[in-house]
MIMAR-893642 format. One line per 5 residues: number of its first residue (from 1); their letters; for each residue x, y, z of N, C-alpha, C, O, CB. Coordinates in pm, whole numbers, plus 50000, padded with zeros to 5 digits. Atoms other than C-alpha are relative to their C-alpha. Glycine has a CB too. Layout:
# residues N
NUM> a> X/Y/Z/X/Y/Z/X/Y/Z/X/Y/Z/X/Y/Z  ...
//
This chain:
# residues 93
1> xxxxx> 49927/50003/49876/17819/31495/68911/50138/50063/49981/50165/50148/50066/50013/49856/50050  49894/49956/50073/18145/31582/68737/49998/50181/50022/50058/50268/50085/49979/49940/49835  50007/49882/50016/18025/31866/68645/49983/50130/50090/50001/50249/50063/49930/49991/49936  50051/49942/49871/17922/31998/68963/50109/50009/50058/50142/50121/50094/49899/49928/50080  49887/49992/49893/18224/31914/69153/50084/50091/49944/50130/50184/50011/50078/49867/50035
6> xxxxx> 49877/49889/50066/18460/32097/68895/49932/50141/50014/50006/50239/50009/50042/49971/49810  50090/49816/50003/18161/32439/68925/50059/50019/50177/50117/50109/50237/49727/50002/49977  50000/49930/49806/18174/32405/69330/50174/50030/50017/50225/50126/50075/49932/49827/50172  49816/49967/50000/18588/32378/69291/50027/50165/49965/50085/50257/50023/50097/49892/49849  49918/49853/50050/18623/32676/69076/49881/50110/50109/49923/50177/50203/49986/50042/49758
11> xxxxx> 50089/49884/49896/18307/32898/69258/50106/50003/50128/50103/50117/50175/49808/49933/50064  49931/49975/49856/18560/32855/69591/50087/50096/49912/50067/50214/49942/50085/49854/50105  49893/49917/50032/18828/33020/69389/49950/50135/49912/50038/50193/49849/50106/49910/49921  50008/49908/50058/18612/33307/69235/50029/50101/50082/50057/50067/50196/49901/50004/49942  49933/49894/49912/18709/33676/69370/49878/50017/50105/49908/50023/50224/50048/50154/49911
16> xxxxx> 50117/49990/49861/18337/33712/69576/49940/49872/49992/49869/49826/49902/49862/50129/49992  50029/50163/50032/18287/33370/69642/49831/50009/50105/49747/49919/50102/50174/49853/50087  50096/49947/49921/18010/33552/69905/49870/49974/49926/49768/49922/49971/50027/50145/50030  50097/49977/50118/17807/33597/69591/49992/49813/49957/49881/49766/49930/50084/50134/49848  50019/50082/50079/17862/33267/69468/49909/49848/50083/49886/49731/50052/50148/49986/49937
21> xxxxx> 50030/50118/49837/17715/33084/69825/49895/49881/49914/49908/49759/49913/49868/50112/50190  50089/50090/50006/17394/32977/69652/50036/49857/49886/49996/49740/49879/49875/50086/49967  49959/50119/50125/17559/32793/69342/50077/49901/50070/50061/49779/50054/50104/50059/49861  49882/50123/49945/17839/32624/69548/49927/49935/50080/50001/49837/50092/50144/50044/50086  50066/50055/49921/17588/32473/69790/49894/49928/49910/49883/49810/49946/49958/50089/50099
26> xxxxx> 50098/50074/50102/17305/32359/69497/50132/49940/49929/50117/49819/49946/49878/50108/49891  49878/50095/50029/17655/32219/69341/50033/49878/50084/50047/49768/50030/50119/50077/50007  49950/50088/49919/17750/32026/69633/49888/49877/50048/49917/49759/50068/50057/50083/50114  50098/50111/50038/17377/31869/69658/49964/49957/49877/49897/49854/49871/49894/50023/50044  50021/50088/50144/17346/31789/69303/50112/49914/49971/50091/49818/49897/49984/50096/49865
31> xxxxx> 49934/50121/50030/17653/31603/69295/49976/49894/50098/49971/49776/50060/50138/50021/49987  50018/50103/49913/17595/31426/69599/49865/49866/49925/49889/49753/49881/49950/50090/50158  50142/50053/50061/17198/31303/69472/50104/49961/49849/50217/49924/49881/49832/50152/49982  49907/50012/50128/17381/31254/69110/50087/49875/50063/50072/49768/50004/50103/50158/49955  49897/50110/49982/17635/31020/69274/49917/49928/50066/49899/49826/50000/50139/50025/50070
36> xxxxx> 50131/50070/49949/17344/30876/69513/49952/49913/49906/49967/49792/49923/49886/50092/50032  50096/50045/50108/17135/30795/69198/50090/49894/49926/50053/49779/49903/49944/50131/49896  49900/50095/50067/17424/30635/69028/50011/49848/50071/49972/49736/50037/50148/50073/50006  50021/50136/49884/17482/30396/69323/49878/49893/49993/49872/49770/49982/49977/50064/50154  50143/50077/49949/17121/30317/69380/49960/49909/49872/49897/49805/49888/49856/50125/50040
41> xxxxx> 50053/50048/50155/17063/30217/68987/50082/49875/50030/50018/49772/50048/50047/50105/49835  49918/50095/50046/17402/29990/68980/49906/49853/50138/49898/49733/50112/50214/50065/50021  50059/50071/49916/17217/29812/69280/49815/49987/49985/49739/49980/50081/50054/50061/50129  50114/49992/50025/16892/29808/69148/49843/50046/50099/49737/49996/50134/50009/49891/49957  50098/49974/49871/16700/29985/69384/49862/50012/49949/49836/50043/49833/50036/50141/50088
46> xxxxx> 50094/50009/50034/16357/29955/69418/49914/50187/49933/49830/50223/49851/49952/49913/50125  50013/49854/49986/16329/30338/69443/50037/50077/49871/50053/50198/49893/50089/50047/50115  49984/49920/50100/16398/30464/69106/49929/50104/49969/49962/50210/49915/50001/49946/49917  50115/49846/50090/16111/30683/69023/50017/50099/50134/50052/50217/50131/49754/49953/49958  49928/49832/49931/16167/30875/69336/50115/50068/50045/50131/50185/50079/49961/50032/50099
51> xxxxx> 49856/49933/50017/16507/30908/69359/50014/50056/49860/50063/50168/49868/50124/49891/50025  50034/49961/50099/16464/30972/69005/49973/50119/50001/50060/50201/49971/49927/49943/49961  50073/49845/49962/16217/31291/69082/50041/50033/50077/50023/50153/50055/49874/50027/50032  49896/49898/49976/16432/31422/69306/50115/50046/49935/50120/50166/49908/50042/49976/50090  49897/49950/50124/16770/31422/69080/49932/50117/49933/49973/50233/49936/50032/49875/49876
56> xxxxx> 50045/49907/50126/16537/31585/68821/49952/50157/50106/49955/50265/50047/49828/49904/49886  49998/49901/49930/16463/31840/69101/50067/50132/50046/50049/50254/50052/49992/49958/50053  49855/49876/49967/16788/31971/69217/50074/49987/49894/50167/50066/49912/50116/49974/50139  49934/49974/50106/16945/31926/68894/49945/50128/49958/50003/50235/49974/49994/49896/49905  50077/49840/50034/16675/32194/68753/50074/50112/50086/50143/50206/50044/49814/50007/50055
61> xxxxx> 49916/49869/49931/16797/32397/69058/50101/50034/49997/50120/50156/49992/50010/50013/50100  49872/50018/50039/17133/32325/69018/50002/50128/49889/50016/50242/49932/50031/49837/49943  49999/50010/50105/17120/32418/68654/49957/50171/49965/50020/50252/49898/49917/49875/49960  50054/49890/50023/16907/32715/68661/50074/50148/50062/50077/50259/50009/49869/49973/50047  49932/49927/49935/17124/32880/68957/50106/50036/49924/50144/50152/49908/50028/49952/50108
66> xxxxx> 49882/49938/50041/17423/32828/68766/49981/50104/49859/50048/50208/49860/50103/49878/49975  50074/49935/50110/17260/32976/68423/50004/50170/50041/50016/50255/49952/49832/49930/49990  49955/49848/49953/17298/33330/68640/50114/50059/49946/50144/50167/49894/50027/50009/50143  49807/49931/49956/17664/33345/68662/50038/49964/49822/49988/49873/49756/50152/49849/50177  49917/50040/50075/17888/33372/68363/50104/49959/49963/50166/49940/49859/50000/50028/49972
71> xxxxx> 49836/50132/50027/18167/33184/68427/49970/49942/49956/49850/49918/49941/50086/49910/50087  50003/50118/50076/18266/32927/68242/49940/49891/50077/49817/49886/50072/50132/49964/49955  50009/50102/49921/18250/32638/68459/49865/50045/50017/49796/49971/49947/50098/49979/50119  50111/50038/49954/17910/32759/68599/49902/49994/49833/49783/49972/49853/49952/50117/50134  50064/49970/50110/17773/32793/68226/49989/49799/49928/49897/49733/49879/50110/50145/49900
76> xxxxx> 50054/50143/50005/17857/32419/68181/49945/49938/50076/49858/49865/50029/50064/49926/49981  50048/50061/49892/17769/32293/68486/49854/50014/49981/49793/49907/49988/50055/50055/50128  50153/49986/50045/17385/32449/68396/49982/49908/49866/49875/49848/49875/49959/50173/49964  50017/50089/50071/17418/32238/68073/49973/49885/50040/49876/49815/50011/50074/49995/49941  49970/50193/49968/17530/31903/68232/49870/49965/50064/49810/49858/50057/50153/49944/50135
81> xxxxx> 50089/50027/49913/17268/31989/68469/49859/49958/49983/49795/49875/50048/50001/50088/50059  50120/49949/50083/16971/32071/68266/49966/49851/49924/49856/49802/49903/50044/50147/49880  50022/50122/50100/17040/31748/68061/49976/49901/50052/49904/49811/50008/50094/49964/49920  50058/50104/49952/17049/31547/68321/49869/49961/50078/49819/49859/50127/50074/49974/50052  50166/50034/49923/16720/31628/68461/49932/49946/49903/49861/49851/49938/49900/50134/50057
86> xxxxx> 50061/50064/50131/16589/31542/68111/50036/49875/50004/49927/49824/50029/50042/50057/49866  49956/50134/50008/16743/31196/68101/49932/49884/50176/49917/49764/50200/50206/50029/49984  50020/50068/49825/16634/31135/68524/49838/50026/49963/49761/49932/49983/50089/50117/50187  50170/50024/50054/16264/31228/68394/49968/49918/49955/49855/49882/49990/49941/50064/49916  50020/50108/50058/16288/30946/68179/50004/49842/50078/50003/49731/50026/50088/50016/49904
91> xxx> 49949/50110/49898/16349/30714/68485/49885/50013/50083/49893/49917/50161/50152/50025/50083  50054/49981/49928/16053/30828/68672/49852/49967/49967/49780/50046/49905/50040/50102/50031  50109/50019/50034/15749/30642/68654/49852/50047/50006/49765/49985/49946/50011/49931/50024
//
Protein backbone atom coordinates (compact mmCIF):
# COMPACT_ATOMS: atom_id res chain seq x y z
CA UNK A 1 0.00 0.00 0.00
CA UNK A 2 2.93 2.24 0.88
CA UNK A 3 4.41 1.46 -1.87
CA UNK A 4 1.84 2.31 -4.23
CA UNK A 5 0.92 5.56 -2.83
CA UNK A 6 4.64 6.88 -2.92
CA UNK A 7 4.68 5.25 -7.17
CA UNK A 8 1.12 7.09 -7.84
CA UNK A 9 2.76 10.42 -5.95
CA UNK A 10 5.87 10.47 -7.93
CA UNK A 11 4.09 9.09 -11.55
CA UNK A 12 1.93 12.66 -11.06
CA UNK A 13 5.21 14.46 -11.01
CA UNK A 14 6.91 12.58 -14.00
CA UNK A 15 7.50 14.90 -17.26
CA UNK A 16 4.61 12.70 -19.50
CA UNK A 17 2.55 11.76 -16.80
CA UNK A 18 0.05 10.98 -20.13
CA UNK A 19 2.23 7.93 -20.51
CA UNK A 20 2.20 7.07 -17.05
CA UNK A 21 -2.07 6.97 -16.87
CA UNK A 22 -2.09 3.18 -16.68
CA UNK A 23 0.43 2.77 -13.64
CA UNK A 24 -1.05 5.71 -11.60
CA UNK A 25 -4.55 4.27 -11.80
CA UNK A 26 -3.45 0.25 -11.12
CA UNK A 27 -1.46 2.23 -8.16
CA UNK A 28 -4.38 3.91 -6.81
CA UNK A 29 -6.47 0.43 -6.89
CA UNK A 30 -3.84 -1.62 -5.40
CA UNK A 31 -3.45 0.54 -2.56
CA UNK A 32 -6.94 0.99 -1.96
CA UNK A 33 -7.66 -3.29 -2.04
CA UNK A 34 -4.13 -3.45 -0.01
CA UNK A 35 -5.57 -1.08 2.62
CA UNK A 36 -9.17 -2.87 2.21
CA UNK A 37 -7.49 -6.27 2.94
CA UNK A 38 -5.67 -4.92 5.88
CA UNK A 39 -8.92 -3.66 7.49
CA UNK A 40 -10.94 -6.71 6.68
CA UNK A 41 -8.16 -9.21 8.35
CA UNK A 42 -7.82 -6.86 11.67
CA UNK A 43 -11.71 -7.53 11.81
CA UNK A 44 -11.70 -10.93 10.95
CA UNK A 45 -13.69 -11.10 8.06
CA UNK A 46 -15.26 -13.98 6.94
CA UNK A 47 -14.10 -13.20 3.36
CA UNK A 48 -10.48 -13.82 3.35
CA UNK A 49 -9.90 -16.15 0.52
CA UNK A 50 -11.66 -13.80 -1.77
CA UNK A 51 -10.57 -10.69 -0.84
CA UNK A 52 -7.43 -12.49 -0.68
CA UNK A 53 -7.71 -13.53 -4.65
CA UNK A 54 -8.40 -10.36 -5.57
CA UNK A 55 -5.30 -8.45 -3.73
CA UNK A 56 -3.24 -11.24 -5.40
CA UNK A 57 -4.91 -10.02 -8.67
CA UNK A 58 -4.30 -6.39 -8.90
CA UNK A 59 -1.17 -6.59 -7.10
CA UNK A 60 0.15 -8.91 -10.15
CA UNK A 61 -1.26 -6.01 -12.26
CA UNK A 62 -0.06 -3.46 -10.26
CA UNK A 63 3.39 -4.99 -10.22
CA UNK A 64 3.74 -6.09 -13.69
CA UNK A 65 2.58 -2.50 -15.09
CA UNK A 66 5.03 -0.91 -13.02
CA UNK A 67 8.00 -3.49 -14.09
CA UNK A 68 7.62 -1.36 -17.65
CA UNK A 69 8.74 1.94 -16.46
CA UNK A 70 12.17 2.59 -15.10
CA UNK A 71 11.85 4.84 -12.54
CA UNK A 72 12.78 4.25 -9.41
CA UNK A 73 9.74 4.40 -7.44
CA UNK A 74 7.86 2.39 -10.15
CA UNK A 75 10.72 -0.39 -10.03
CA UNK A 76 9.95 -0.76 -6.27
CA UNK A 77 6.55 -0.44 -6.23
CA UNK A 78 6.62 -3.78 -8.85
CA UNK A 79 8.69 -5.45 -6.02
CA UNK A 80 6.41 -4.57 -3.02
CA UNK A 81 3.82 -5.56 -5.37
CA UNK A 82 4.87 -8.83 -6.71
CA UNK A 83 5.61 -9.93 -3.06
CA UNK A 84 2.64 -9.15 -1.88
CA UNK A 85 0.63 -11.17 -4.19
CA UNK A 86 2.85 -14.08 -3.04
CA UNK A 87 2.13 -13.61 0.65
CA UNK A 88 -2.10 -12.80 -0.28
CA UNK A 89 -1.88 -16.35 -2.17
CA UNK A 90 -1.05 -17.78 0.97
CA UNK A 91 -4.36 -16.43 2.49
CA UNK A 92 -6.53 -17.87 -0.11
CA UNK A 93 -8.13 -21.01 0.46
Amino acid sequence: MTACNHCFDACLKEENVKMMAECIRLDLECAEMCSYLEQALSRNTPFVSELAAACVKICESCGNECKKHDHEHCQKCAGACLTCAVECRKLVA
